[in-house]
C-alpha positions as CSV (number, residue, x, y, z in Angstrom):
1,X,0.0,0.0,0.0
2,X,1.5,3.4,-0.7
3,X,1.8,6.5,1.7
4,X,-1.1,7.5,3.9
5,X,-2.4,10.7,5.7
6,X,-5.0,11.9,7.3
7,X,-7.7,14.1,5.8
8,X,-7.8,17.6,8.1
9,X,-11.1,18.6,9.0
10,X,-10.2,22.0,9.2
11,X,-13.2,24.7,9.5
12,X,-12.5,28.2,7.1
13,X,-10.6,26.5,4.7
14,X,-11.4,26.1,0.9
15,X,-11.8,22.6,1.6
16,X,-10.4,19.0,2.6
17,X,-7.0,18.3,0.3
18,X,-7.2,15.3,-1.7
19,X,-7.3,12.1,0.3
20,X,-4.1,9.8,0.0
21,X,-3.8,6.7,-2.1
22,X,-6.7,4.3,-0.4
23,X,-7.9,0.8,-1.0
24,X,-10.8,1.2,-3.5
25,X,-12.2,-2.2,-1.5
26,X,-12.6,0.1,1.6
27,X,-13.9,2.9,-0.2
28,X,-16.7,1.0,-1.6
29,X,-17.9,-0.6,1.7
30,X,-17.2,3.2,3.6
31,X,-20.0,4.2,1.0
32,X,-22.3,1.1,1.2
33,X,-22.1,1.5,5.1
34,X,-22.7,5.7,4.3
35,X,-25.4,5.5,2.1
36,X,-27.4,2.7,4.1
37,X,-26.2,4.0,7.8
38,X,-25.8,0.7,8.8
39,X,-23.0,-2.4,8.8
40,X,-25.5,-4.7,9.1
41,X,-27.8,-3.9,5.6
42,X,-24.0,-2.6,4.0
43,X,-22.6,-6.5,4.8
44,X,-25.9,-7.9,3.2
45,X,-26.0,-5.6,0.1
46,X,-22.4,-6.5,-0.2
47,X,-23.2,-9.9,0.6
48,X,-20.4,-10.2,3.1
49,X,-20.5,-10.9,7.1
50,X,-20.7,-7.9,9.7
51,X,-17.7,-8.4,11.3
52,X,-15.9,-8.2,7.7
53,X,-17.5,-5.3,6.9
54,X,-16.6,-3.5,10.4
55,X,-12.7,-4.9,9.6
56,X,-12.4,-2.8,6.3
57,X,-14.0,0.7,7.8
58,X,-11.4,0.3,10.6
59,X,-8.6,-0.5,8.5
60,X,-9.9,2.6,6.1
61,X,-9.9,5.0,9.7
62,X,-6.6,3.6,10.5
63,X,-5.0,4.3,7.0
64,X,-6.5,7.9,8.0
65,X,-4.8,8.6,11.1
66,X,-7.4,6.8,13.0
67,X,-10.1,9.1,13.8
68,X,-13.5,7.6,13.3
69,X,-15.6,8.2,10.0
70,X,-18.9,6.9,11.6
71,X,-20.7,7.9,15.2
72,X,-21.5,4.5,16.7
73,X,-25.4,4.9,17.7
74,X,-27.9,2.5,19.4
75,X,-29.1,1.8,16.1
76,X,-27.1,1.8,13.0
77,X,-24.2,4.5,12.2
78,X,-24.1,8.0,11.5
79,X,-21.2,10.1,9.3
80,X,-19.0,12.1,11.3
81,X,-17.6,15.4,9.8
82,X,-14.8,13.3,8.7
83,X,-16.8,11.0,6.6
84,X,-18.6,13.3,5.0
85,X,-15.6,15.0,3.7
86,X,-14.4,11.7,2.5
87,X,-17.9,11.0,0.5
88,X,-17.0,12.6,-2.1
89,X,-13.7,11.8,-2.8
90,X,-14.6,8.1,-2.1
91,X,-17.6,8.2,-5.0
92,X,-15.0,9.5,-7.7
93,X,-12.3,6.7,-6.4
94,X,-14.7,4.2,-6.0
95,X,-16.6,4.7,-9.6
96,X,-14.0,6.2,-11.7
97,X,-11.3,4.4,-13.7
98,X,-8.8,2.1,-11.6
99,X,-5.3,2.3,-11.7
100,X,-4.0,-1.0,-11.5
101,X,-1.1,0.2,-9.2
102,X,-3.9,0.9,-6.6
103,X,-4.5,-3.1,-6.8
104,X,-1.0,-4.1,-6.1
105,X,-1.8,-5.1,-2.7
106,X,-4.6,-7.1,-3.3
107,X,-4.7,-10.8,-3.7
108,X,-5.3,-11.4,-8.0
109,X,-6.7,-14.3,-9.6
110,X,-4.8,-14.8,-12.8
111,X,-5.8,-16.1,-16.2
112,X,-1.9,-17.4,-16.4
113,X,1.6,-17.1,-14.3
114,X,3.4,-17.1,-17.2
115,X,5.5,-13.8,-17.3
116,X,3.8,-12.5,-20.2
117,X,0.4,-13.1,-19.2
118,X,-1.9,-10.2,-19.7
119,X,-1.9,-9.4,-16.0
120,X,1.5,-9.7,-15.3
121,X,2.3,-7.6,-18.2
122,X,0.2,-4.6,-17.7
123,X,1.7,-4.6,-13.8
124,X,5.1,-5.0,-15.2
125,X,4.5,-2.1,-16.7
126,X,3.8,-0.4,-13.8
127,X,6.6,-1.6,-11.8
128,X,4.6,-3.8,-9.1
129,X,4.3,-7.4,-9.3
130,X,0.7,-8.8,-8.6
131,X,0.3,-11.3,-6.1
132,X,-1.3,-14.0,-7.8
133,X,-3.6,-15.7,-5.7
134,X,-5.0,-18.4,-7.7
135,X,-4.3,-19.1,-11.8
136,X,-8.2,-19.9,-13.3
137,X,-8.0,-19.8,-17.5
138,X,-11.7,-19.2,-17.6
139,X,-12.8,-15.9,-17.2
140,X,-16.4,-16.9,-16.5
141,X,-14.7,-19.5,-13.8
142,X,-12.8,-16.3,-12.1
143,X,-16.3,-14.4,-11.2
144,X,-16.8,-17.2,-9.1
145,X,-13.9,-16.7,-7.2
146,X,-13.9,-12.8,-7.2
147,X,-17.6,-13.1,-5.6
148,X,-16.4,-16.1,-3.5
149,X,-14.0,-12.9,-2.0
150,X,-10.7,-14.4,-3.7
151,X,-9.1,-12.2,-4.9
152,X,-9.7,-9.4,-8.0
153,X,-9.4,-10.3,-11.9
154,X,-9.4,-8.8,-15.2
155,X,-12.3,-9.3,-17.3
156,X,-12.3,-8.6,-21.5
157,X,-14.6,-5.6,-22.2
158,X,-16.0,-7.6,-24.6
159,X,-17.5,-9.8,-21.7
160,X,-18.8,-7.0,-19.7
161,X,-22.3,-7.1,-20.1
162,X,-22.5,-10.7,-19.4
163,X,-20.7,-10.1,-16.0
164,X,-22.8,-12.0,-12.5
165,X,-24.8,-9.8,-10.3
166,X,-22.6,-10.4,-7.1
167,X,-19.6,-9.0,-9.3
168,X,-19.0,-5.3,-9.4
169,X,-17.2,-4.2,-12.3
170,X,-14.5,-1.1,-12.3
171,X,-13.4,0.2,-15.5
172,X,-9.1,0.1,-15.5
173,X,-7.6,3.6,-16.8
174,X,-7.1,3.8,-20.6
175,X,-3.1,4.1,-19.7
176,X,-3.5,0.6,-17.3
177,X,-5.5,-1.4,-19.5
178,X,-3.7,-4.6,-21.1
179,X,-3.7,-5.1,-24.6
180,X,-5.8,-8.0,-26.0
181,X,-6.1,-9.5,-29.0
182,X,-9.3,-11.2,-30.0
183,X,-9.6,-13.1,-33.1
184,X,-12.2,-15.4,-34.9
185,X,-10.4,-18.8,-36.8
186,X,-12.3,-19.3,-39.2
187,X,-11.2,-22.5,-41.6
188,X,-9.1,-21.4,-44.7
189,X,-10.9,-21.8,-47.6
190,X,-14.2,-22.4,-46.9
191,X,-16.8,-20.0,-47.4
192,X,-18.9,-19.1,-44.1
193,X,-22.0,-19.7,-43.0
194,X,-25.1,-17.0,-43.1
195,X,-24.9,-17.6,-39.2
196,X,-21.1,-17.6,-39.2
197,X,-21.1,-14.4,-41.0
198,X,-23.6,-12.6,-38.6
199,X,-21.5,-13.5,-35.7
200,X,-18.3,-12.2,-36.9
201,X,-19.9,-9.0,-37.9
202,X,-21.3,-9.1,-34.0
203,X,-18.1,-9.9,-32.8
204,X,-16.6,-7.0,-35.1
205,X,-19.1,-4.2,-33.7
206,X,-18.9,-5.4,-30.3
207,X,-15.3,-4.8,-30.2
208,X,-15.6,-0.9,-32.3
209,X,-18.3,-0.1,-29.5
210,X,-15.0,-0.9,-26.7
211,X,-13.3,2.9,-25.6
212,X,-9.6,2.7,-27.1
């Protein structure tokens, strides 16, 4: 994890500075737990326990210098000044594009651990070297483990819309994303099929439709 501070809560001032360099796991749950003032509905919209829930807000506070981000009350939570200066920082981290670099501490299920596998490339790249969890080929295979709490993975655009409910999807920044290559073999010589030919021309829009 790189360098943390603590966000000032300063009163008179043009406002909080940018927040450090945070988990966007934590960020995610601080605004699940903001937006329901709750742990308990947060862990089940999340589909996670309570207690793991409670773990990642107080790692988040610690990474901040400690001071809490919620009031405690009898029944459910409540932002303190703190967290709602965070909020907004949080959304744009949380929703905006990744930067792979901000994943280099998580634990990554791997298409390959080979040392020019996409993922291993693309963090090459970016002078970290993922720590690969668990090697699945199949894409579809590694949504199981990412909502299973696994690990993270890369998925193709191209396989986006097709992604399980339980998975939440992050777009990488344009200057992060592996290249990949998709073709369609086809077999030399013969002339395709009506159905053949509709899917390639699928296949071909699909893939102008991706950003980059």
């Amino acid at each position: 994890m790189s360098s943390i501070a603590a966000i000032p809560t300063s009163h008179g001032d043009p406002g909080p500075p940018e927040p450090p360099d945070l988990s966007t796991v934590w960020l995610r749950v601080f605004l699940e737990v903001a937006r329901h003032g709750s742990f308990t509905v947060a862990a089940r919209t999340l589909g996670w326990t309570q207690s793991a829930v409670s773990r990642q807000i107080s790692s988040l506070e610690s990474a901040l210098g400690g001071g809490p981000l919620f009031d405690r009350l009898p029944r459910g939570v409540r932002l303190t000044e703190a967290g709602r200066a965070l909020v907004p920082h949080a959304e744009a981290a949380a929703h905006g594009p990744v930067r792979l670099a901000r994943l280099a501490d998580a634990d990554w299920i791997a298409g390959s651990s080979r040392p020019e596998g996409t993922l291993l490339d693309a963090a090459a790249r970016l002078g970290f070297r993922p720590r690969v969890a668990h090697v699945v080929a199949e894409w579809t295979a590694k949504q199981g483990y990412v909502a299973a709490g696994l690990g993270v993975t890369l998925v193709p655009a191209l396989a986006a819309a097709s992604v399980r409910p339980d998975v939440v999807l992050l777009p990488v920044h344009a200057e992060d994303a592996p290249p990949r290559a998709v073709y369609a073999a086809t077999v030399r010589g013969r002339t395709l099929a009506t159905a053949a030919r509709a899917f390639v021309t699928a296949l071909r829009e699909a893939a102008e439709r991706i950003p980059g």
